[in-house]
N, C-alpha and C positions, 0 to 999 in steps of 0.2 A: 431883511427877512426875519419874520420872529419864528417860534416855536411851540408845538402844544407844551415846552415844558414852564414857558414864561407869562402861560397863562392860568389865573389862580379863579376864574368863574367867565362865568360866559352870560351876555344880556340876550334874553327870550324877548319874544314880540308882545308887547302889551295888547292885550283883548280889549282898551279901549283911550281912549285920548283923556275924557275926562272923568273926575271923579265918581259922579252921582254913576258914568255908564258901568264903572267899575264894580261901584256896587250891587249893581245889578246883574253883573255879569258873577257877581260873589255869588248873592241866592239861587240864578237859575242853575251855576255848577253846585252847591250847594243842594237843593233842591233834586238834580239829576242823580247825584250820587248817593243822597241816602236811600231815594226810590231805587237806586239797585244794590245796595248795600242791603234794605228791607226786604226785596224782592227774590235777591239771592240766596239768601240768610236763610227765610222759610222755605225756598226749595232743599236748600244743604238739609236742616231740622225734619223736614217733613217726609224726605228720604231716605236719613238717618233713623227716625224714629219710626216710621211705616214699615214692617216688615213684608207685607205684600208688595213695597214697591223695591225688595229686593234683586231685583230681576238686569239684566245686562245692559239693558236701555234707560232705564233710571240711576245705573251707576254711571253711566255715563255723562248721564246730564248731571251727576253732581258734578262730576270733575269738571264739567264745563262752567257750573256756574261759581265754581274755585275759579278759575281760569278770569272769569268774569271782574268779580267780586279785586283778582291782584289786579287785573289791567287798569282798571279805573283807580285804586288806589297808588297805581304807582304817579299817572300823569296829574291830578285832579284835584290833592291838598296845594300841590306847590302852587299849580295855578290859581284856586283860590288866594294860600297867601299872599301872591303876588300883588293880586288885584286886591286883597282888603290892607298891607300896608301900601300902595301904593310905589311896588319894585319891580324891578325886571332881572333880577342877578339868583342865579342859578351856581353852585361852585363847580369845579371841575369834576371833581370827585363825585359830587351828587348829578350830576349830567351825565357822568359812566353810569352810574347804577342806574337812574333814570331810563339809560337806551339798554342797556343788558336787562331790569326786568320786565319793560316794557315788550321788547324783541320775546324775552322769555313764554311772556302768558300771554302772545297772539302771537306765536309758534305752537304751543303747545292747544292754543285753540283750535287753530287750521289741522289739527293732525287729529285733534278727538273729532270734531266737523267729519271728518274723513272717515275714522272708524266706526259713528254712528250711521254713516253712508253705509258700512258694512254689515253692520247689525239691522239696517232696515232689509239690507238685501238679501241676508239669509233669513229673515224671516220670512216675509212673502214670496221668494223664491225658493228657498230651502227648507220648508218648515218642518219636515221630517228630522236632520240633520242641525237644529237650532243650537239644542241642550247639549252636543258634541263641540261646536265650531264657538259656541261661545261658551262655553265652561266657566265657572268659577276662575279656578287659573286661567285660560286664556284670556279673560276680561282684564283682570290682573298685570297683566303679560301687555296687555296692547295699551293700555293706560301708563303702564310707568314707560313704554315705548314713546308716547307721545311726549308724554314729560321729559323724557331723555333725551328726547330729539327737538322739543323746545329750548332743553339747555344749552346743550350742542352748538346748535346756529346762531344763539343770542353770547355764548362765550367767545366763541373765533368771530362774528362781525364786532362784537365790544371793543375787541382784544384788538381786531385788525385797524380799528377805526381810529378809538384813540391811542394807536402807535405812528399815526401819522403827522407830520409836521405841519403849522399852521398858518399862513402868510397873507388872510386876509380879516383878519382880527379875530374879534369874538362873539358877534351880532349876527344870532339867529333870528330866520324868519319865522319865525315857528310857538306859541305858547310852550313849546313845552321840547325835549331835548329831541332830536331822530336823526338817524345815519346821512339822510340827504339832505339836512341842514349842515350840516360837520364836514361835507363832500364841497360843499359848496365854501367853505371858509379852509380848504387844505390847499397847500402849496401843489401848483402845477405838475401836472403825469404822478403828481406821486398818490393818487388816489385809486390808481388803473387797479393796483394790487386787489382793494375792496371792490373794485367792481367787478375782476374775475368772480370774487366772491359771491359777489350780488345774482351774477350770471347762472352759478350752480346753483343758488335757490331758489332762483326761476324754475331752471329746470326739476326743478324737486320739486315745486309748488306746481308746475304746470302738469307733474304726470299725477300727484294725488288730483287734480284736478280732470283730467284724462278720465280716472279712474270712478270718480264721483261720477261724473255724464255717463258712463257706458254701465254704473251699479243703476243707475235711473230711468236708462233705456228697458236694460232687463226686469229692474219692479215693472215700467208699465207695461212693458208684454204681456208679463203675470197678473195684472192686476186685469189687463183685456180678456183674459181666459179665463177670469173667475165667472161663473154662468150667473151669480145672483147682484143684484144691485144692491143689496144691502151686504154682499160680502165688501165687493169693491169699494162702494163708500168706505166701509172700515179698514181696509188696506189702504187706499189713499189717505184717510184721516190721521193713520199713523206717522206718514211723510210728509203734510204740511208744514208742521212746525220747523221740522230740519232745514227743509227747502226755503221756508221765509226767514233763520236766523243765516242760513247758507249765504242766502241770494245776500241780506240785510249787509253782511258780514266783507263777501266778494264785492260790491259796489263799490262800496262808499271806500273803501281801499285804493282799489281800479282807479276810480275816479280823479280820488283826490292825490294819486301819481303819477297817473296818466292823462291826466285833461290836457288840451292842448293851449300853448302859453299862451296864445294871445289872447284866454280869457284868464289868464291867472290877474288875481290881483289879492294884496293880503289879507281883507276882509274875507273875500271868499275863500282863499287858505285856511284862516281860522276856522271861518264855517265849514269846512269839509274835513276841517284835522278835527272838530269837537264832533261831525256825524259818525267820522269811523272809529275815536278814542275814546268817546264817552257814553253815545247813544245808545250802539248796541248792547252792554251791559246792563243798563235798565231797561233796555227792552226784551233780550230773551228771555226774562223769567214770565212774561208777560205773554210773549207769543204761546210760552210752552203749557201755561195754567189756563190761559183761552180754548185751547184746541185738546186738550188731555184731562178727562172727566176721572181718571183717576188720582193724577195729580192735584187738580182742584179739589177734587173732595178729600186730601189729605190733606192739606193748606188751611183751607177750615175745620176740620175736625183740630189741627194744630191749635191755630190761633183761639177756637172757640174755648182750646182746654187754659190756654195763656189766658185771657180772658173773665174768665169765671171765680 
């Protein structure tokens, strides 16, 4: 029986067999992440420097595309590395940090996700009451909440996971490090402890969850009650984008831990570990400058001044 203490790195799953696929698996992760490195980068700038996009719902989205901008950089250099020298060895040490900031900033996602659910729903439902319920400070207030509560859950699952002993080596199925790769190589029953774990952020994740569906019932009551069609359009206009990084976001999660075994296979594992760990970060900037005519037109007013 060995131990996590007798192990000094851990081997990840290669994203391809031979060279030439390797290399191509370098450009298109290459390629995915500058597109949300660039994409996230002018929303932060053009938020930051816009002072009409001062407003509760634009700060929010910066902090999500913070959120963005860590997730991708935590899993997505080492995986390139891997694949342009030709490795699979990950250390011990860099495999904790790997699942703590990864857990950290898609923890801290799912709870801004949630608060901007809040902020849609006092707006078209409350709109008298907006400039109270979301104040400066309270904005404040529910943001570093999120962040705190990303912490939170990504330091005790860290902490709980690698405290556990390890007795079926070191060879994860996975490109890149996560709790149910590390579950799946721990000595028998002794994993129960994390899964208690796992259990309560379920249930945390299933009542913000709860809460999202019954804020969405109540916009569309309100938004059936608006008498003109051009108000509606523009109240719903405002919850597209949320609902497609939401939906985007919940899926490919779901999916790709809930699918059932008999179609698991590792090819498809990678494919569904790179739709929910790298896709969505370049693509929220993208849903949210499609659909937000204010935000687009701050994006290029940016770039045109970069530019010139």
């Amino acid at each position: 029986m060995s131990n996590s203490n007798s192990i000094s790195h851990f081997h990840l799953l290669a994203l391809a067999d031979t060279w030439q696929l390797q290399l191509l698996h370098f450009c298109l992760l290459l390629g995915i992440s500058l597109a949300a490195l660039l994409g996230n980068g002018l929303i932060i700038n053009a938020i930051g420097c816009g002072h009409h996009l001062h407003t509760p719902m634009f700060f929010f989205l910066l902090n999500l595309a913070l959120s963005d901008l860590g997730s991708i950089c935590t899993t997505v250099p080492k995986a390139m590395h891997n694949s342009l020298w030709n490795t699979r060895n990950i250390s011990y040490s860099g495999c904790a940090a790997q699942v703590f900031f990864f857990l950290f900033f898609v923890g801290a996602e799912y709870s801004l996700l949630t608060i901007m659910c809040y902020d849609r729903y006092v707006s078209i439902c409350k709109p008298l009451h907006y400039g109270t319920l979301l104040g400066s400070r309270a904005c404040v207030h529910m943001a570093a909440a999120a962040w705190a509560s990303g912490f939170l859950n990504s330091l005790l699952h860290t902490a709980n996971t690698f405290s556990l002993p390890l007795c079926h080596g070191n060879a994860q199925g996975q490109f890149f490090c996560e709790i149910p790769q590390i579950l799946k190589l721990s000595c028998y029953k002794s994993y129960l402890r994390e899964l208690r774990l796992i259990a309560v952020t379920v249930c945390v994740v299933s009542g913000c969850f709860v809460f999202i569906v019954f804020s969405y019932v109540q916009i569309f009551r309100a938004v059936l009650r608006i008498p003109s069609e051009q108000g509606r359009h523009k109240a719903i206009s405002t919850c597209l984008p949320h609902l497609a990084v939401l939906s985007l976001f919940l899926s490919s999660i779901m999916f790709a831990h809930l699918k059932p075994l008999s179609i698991s296979s590792p090819s498809l594992d990678v494919a569904l570990s790179v739709l929910y760990s790298v896709v969505p970060p370049a693509l929220n900037p993208v849903i949210y400058s499609l659909r937000n005519q204010e935000l687009k037109a701050a994006v290029q007013t940016l770039m045109n001044g970069r530019f010139q």
